[in-house]
C-alpha positions in Angstrom: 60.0 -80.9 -91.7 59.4 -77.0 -92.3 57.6 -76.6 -95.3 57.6 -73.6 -97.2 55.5 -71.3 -99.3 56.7 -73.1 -102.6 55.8 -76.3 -100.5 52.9 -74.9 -100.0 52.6 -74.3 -103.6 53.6 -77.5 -104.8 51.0 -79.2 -101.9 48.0 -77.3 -103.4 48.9 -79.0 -106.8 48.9 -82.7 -105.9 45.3 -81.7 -103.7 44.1 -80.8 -107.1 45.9 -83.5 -109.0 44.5 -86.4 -106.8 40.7 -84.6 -106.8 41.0 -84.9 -110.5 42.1 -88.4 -110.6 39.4 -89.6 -108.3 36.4 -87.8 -110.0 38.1 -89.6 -113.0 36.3 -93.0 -111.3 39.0 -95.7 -113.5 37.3 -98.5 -111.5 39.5 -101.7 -112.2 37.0 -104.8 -111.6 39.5 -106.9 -112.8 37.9 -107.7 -116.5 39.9 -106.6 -119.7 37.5 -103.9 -120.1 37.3 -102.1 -116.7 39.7 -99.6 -115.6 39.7 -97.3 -118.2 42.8 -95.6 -117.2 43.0 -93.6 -120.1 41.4 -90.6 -118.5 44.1 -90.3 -115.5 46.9 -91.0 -117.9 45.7 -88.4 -120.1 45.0 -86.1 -117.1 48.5 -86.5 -115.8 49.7 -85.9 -119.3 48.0 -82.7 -119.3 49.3 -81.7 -116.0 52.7 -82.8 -116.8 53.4 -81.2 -120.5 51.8 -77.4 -118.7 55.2 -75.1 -119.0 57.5 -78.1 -119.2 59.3 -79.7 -122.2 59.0 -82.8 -121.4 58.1 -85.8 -123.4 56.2 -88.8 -123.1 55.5 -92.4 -124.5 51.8 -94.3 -124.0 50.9 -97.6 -123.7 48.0 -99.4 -124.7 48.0 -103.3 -124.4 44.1 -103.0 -124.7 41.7 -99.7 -125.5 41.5 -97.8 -122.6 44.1 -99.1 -120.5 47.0 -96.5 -121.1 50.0 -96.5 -118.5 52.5 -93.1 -119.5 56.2 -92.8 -118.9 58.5 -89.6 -118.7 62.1 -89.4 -118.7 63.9 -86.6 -117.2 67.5 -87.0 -118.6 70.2 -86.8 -116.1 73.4 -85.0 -116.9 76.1 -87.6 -115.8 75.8 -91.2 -117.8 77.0 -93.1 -114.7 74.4 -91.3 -112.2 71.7 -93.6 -110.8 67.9 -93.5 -112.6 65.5 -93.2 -110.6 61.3 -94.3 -111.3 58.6 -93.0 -109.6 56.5 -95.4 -110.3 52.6 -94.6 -109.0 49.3 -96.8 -110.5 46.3 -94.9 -111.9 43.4 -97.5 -111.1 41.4 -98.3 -107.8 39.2 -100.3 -106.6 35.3 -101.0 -106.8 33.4 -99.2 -104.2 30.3 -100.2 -102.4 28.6 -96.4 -102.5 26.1 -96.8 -100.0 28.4 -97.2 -97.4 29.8 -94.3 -97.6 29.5 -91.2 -95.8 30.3 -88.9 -99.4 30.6 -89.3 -102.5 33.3 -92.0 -103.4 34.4 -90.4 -106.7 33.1 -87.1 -105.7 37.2 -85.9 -104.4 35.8 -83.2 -101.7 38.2 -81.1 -100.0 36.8 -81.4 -95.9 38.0 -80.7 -93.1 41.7 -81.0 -94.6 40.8 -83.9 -96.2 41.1 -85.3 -99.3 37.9 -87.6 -100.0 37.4 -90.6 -102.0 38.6 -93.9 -104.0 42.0 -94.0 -104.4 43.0 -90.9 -101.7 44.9 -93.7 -99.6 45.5 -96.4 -102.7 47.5 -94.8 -104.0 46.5 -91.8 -105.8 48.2 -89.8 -103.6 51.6 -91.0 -104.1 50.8 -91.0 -107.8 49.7 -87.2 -108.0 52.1 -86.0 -105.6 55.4 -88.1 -107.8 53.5 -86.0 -110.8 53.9 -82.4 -108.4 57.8 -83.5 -107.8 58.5 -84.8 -111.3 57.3 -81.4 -112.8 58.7 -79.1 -110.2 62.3 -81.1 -111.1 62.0 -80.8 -114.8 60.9 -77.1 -114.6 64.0 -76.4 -112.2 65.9 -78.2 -115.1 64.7 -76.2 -117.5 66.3 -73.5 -115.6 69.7 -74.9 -115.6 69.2 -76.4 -112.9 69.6 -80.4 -114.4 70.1 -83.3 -111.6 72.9 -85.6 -112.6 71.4 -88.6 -112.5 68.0 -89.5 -114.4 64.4 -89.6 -113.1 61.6 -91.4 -114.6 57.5 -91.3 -113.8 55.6 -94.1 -114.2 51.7 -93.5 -114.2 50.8 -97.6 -114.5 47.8 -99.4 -115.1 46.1 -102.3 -113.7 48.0 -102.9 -110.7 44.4 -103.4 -108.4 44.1 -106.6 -110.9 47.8 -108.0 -110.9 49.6 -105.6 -113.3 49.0 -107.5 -116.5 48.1 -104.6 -118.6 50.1 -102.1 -116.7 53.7 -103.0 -115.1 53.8 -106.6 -116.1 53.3 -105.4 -120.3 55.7 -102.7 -119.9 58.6 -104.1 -118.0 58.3 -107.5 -120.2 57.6 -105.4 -123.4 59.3 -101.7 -123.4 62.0 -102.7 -120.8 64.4 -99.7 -121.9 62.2 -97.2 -121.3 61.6 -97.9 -117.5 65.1 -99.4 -117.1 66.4 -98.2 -113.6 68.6 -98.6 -110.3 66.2 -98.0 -107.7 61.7 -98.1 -107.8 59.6 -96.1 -105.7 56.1 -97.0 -105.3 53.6 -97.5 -102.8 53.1 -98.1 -99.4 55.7 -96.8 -96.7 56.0 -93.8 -94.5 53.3 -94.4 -92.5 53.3 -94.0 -88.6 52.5 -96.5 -86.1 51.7 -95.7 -82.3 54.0 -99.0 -80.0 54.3 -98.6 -76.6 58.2 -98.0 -76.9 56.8 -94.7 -79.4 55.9 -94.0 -82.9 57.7 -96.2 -85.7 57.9 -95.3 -89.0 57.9 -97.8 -92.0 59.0 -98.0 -95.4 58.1 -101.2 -97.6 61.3 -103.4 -98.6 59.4 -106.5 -99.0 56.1 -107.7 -100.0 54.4 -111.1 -100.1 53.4 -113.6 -103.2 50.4 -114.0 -105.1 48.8 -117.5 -104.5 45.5 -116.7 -106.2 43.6 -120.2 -106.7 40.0 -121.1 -108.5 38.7 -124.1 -106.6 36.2 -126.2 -108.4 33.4 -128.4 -106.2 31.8 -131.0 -108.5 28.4 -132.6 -107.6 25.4 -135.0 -110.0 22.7 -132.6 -111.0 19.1 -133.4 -109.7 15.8 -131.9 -109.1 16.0 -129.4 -106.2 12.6 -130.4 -105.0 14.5 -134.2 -104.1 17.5 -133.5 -101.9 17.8 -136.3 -100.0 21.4 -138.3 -100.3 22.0 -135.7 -103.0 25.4 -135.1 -104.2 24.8 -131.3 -104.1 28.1 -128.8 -105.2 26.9 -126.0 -103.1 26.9 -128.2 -99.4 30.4 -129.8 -100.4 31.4 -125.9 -101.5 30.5 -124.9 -98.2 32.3 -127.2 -95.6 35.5 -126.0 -98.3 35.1 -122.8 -97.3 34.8 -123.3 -93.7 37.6 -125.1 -93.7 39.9 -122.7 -95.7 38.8 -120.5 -92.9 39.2 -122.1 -90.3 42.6 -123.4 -91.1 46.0 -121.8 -89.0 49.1 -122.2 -90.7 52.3 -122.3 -89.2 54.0 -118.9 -88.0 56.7 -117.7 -89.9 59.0 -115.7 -87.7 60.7 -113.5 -90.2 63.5 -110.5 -89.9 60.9 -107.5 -90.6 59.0 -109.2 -87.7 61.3 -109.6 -84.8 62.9 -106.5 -86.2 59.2 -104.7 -85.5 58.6 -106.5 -82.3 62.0 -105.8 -80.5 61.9 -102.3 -81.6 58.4 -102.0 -79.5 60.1 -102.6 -76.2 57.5 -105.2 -75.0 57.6 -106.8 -71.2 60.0 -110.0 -72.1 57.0 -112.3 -72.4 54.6 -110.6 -74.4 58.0 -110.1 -76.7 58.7 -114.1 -76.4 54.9 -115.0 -77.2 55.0 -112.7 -79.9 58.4 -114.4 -82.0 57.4 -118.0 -81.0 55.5 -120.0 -83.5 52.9 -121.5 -81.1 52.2 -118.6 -79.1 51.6 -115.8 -81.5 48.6 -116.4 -82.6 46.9 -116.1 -79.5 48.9 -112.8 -78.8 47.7 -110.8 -81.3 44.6 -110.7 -78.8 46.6 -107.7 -77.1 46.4 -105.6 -80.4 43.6 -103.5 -81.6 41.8 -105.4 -84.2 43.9 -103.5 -87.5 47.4 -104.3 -86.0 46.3 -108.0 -84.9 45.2 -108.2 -88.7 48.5 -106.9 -90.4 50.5 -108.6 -87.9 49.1 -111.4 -88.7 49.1 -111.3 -92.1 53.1 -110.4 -91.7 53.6 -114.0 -90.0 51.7 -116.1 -91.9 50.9 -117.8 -95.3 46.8 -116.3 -95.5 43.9 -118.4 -97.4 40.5 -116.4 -97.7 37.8 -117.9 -99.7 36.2 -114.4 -101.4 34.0 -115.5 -103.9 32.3 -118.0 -104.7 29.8 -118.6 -107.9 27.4 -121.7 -108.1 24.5 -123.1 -109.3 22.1 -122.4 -112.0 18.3 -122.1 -111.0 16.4 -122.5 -107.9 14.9 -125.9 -108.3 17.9 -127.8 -109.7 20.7 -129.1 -107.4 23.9 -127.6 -108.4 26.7 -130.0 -110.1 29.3 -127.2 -110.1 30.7 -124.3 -107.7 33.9 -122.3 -108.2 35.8 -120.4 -105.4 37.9 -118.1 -105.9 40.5 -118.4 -102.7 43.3 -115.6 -102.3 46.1 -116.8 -101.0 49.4 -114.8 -99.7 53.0 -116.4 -99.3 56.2 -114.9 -97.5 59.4 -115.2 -99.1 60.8 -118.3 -99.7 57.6 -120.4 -99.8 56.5 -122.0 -102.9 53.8 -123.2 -104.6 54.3 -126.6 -102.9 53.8 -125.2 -99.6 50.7 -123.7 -100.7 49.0 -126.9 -102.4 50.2 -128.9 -99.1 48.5 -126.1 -97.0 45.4 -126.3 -98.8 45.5 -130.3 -99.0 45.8 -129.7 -95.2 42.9 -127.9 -94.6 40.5 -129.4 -96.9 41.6 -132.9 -95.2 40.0 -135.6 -96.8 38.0 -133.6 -99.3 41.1 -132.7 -101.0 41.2 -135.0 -103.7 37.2 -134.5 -104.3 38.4 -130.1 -105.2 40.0 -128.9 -108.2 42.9 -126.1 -107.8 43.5 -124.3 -110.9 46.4 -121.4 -110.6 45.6 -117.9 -111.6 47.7 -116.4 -114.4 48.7 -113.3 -111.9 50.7 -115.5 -109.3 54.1 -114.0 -108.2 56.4 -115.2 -105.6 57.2 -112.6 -102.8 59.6 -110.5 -103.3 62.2 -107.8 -101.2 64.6 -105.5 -101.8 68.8 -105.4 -100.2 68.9 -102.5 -97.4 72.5 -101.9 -98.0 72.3 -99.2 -100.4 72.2 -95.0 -101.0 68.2 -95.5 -101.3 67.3 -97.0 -98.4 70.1 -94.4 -96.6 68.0 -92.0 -97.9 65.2 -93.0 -97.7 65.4 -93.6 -93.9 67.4 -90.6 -93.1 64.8 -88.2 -94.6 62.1 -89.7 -93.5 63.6 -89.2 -89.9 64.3 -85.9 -90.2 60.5 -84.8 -91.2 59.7 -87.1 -88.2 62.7 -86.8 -85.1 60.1 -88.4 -82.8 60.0 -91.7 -84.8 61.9 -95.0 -85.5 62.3 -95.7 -88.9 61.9 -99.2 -89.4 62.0 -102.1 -92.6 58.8 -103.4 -93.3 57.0 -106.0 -95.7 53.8 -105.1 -97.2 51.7 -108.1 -96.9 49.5 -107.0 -100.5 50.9 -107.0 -103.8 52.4 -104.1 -105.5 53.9 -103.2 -108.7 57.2 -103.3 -107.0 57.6 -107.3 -107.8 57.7 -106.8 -111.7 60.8 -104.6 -110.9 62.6 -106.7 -108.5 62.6 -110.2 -110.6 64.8 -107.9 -112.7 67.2 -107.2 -110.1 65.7 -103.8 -109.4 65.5 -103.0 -106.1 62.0 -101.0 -105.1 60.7 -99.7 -101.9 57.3 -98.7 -101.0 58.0 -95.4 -99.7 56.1 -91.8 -98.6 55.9 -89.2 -96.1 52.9 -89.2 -94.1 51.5 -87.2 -90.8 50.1 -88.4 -87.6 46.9 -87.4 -88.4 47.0 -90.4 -90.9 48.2 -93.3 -89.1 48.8 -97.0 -89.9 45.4 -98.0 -88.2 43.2 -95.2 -90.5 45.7 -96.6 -93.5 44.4 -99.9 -92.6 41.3 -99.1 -92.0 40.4 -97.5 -95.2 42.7 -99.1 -97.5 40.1 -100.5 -100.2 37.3 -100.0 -97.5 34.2 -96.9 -96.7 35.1 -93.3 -96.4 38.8 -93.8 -98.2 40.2 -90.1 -97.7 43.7 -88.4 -96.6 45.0 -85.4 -94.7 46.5 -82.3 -96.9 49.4 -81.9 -94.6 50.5 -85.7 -96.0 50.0 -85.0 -99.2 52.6 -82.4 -98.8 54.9 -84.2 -96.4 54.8 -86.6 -99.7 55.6 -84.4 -102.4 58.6 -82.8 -100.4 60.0 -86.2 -99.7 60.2 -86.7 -103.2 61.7 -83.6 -104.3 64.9 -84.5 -101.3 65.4 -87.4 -102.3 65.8 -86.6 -106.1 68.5 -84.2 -105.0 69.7 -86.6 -102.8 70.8 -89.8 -105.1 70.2 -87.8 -108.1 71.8 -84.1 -107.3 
């Protein structure tokens, strides 16, 4: 794709956009209170209303979590709507292990630096750059037929709840829509058949569990035959870790794997149940973990809290266990994966739900988005295979679908970002993107508008 000095234009916007958001540090810890998304919502706000005429409406389940919508009005009643729907909080950031400052957004070496450059900022800003640039060119004269709408959400780092989840179930009219775009496709992927492209039309469930160990409180300085909460707690998580369930050999899987051009065993090892575990060993370490992740039901025991004082044995520990489901399993497959690996000490552990659970979701491929969406994407990249994919985190995409809605994750990235730096960084040190994406992104926007919408 030949960009051009308006591109160029345009590109210089969303750098400044995203360095704005990520000095604006709305850190979502996953409490009521955290996020504070307020200041990008206002920020975008700002950005958006500058020499435009648009309008806006604000939500506020809680103070400080705002998520903003914008509607520009299509000229043809039957024309599809549009939502660009990108999320304004991040992650929590360990500073000192990284290499600049995490909310600092420097501009180096062509790259954009900190929280939120990668997930997903980016998309978010750079929607913003096309969502303006299409409203001003309306203002013109120059009005699309069908209708676009930005979404600048809340709270989807902790589940949605206060972002997607409150306004789809609360202010459905004003996000109403035929087709979402949100986060995270478009990124390149080096196979030995070539680069493959791919855009997000699936994504897995939400299995979140607390797990409670109970032991009999006793002095610390006595452990002997103790019934102690924080030794039981322990073989539980070991277990949970060391558990493999089954392979799930689904479409966007053999679809990736046949595309790669493999020698015929390697292929066969990798789309049979028993053998593709130990084939992953032929992948870097970031592909064996998202394939793996694409193929299986996941259980990783993340925290853990326990105990009250040194010198007293602990009667109580909770562990908080994130699990991940493909489509079509259920919570019954996840209690009798769990009640697999904990074996016998099943009965002796509690497992309470979490009130974010979804199942996972995807979205039909037989439609003018996805046509678009893959056509332009392989005309910015002729070099590539375009390719379905399923995102094996959670996005705000699900809130959409169990309406009918279908959404894609979806962007335009460059090869100096590929999928092993996304995975890489993705809520981990030295988060940061390349300039030449965050223009690749903005473009893609702008075609496809005029695409389904023109």
């Amino acid at each position: 794709m030949a960009l051009t000095a308006e591109d160029d234009r345009r590109t210089g916007e969303t750098v400044e956009l995203l360095q704005t958001m990520i000095r604006n540090r709305c850190v979502n810890d996953g409490r009521p209170e955290s996020g504070e998304e307020v200041r990008n919502a206002d920020a975008l706000t700002a950005y958006l209303e500058e020499g435009t005429a648009l309008d806006f409406a604000t939500y506020d389940p809680l103070p400080g979590r705002r998520s903003i919508v914008s509607r520009l009005e299509g000229t043809d009643p039957d024309a599809p709507t549009v939502c660009l729907m990108g999320h304004t909080d991040v992650v929590p950031v360990e500073e000192s292990g990284w290499s600049r400052d995490p909310f600092g957004g420097e501009l180096v070496d062509g790259e954009v630096w900190g929280r939120g450059a990668i997930d997903m900022l980016n998309l978010t800003s750079s929607m913003a750059v096309a969502f303006k640039h299409l409203s001003q060119r309306a203002d013109r004269g120059e009005r699309l037929r069908g209708t676009l709408v930005y979404f600048g959400v809340a709270d989807e780092e902790a589940g949605g709840t206060y972002g997607a989840d409150y306004v789809t179930a609360e202010h459905w009219d004003d996000v109403a829509c035929d087709y979402v775009l949100t986060e995270s496709g478009g990124i390149r992927t080096e196979t030995p058949s070539g680069p493959k492209l791919v855009i997000m039309a699936a994504e897995k469930g939400i299995g979140w569990r607390t797990l409670k160990v109970r032991g009999t409180p006793a002095h610390g300085s006595m452990p002997f035959g103790s019934d102690n909460a924080v030794v039981k707690a322990a073989e539980v998580v070991r277990r949970l870790s060391a558990h493999r369930p089954r392979a799930d050999i689904n479409d966007y899987w053999s679809h990736y794997v046949r595309s790669m051009s493999l020698p015929a065993e390697q292929e066969q090892a990798l789309l049979h149940p028993d053998t593709i575990y130990d084939a992953f060993a032929a992948f870097p370490r970031e592909t064996a973990k998202m394939c793996h992740a694409m193929t299986h039901m996941t259980i990783s025991p993340n925290v853990v809290h326990g105990g009250q004082k040194t010198n007293t044995i602990p009667d109580l520990v909770e562990i908080n266990v994130d699990v991940r489901t493909l489509p079509g399993q259920t919570e019954d497959d996840v209690q009798r994966e769990l009640r697999e690996a904990l074996g016998e000490l099943a009965d002796e552990v509690e497992m309470d739900l979490e009130p974010s659970n979804r199942r996972a979701t995807e979205s039909a491929r037989d439609n003018p988005m996805w046509d678009a969406l893959v056509d332009l994407a392989g005309a910015a990249h002729p070099d590539t295979e375009v390719l379905p994919f399923m995102i094996v985190g959670g996005t705000d995409a699900a809130f959409f679908r169990e309406k009918g809605v279908p959404a894609y994750g979806a962007g335009l990235f460059s090869a100096r970002s590929p999928w092993e730096a996304f995975a890489d960084r993705f809520h981990g040190n030295d988060e940061r993107l390349d300039v030449d994406s965050l223009g690749l992104t903005t473009r893609y926007w702008i075609d496809l508008a005029d695409r389904l919408l023109g």
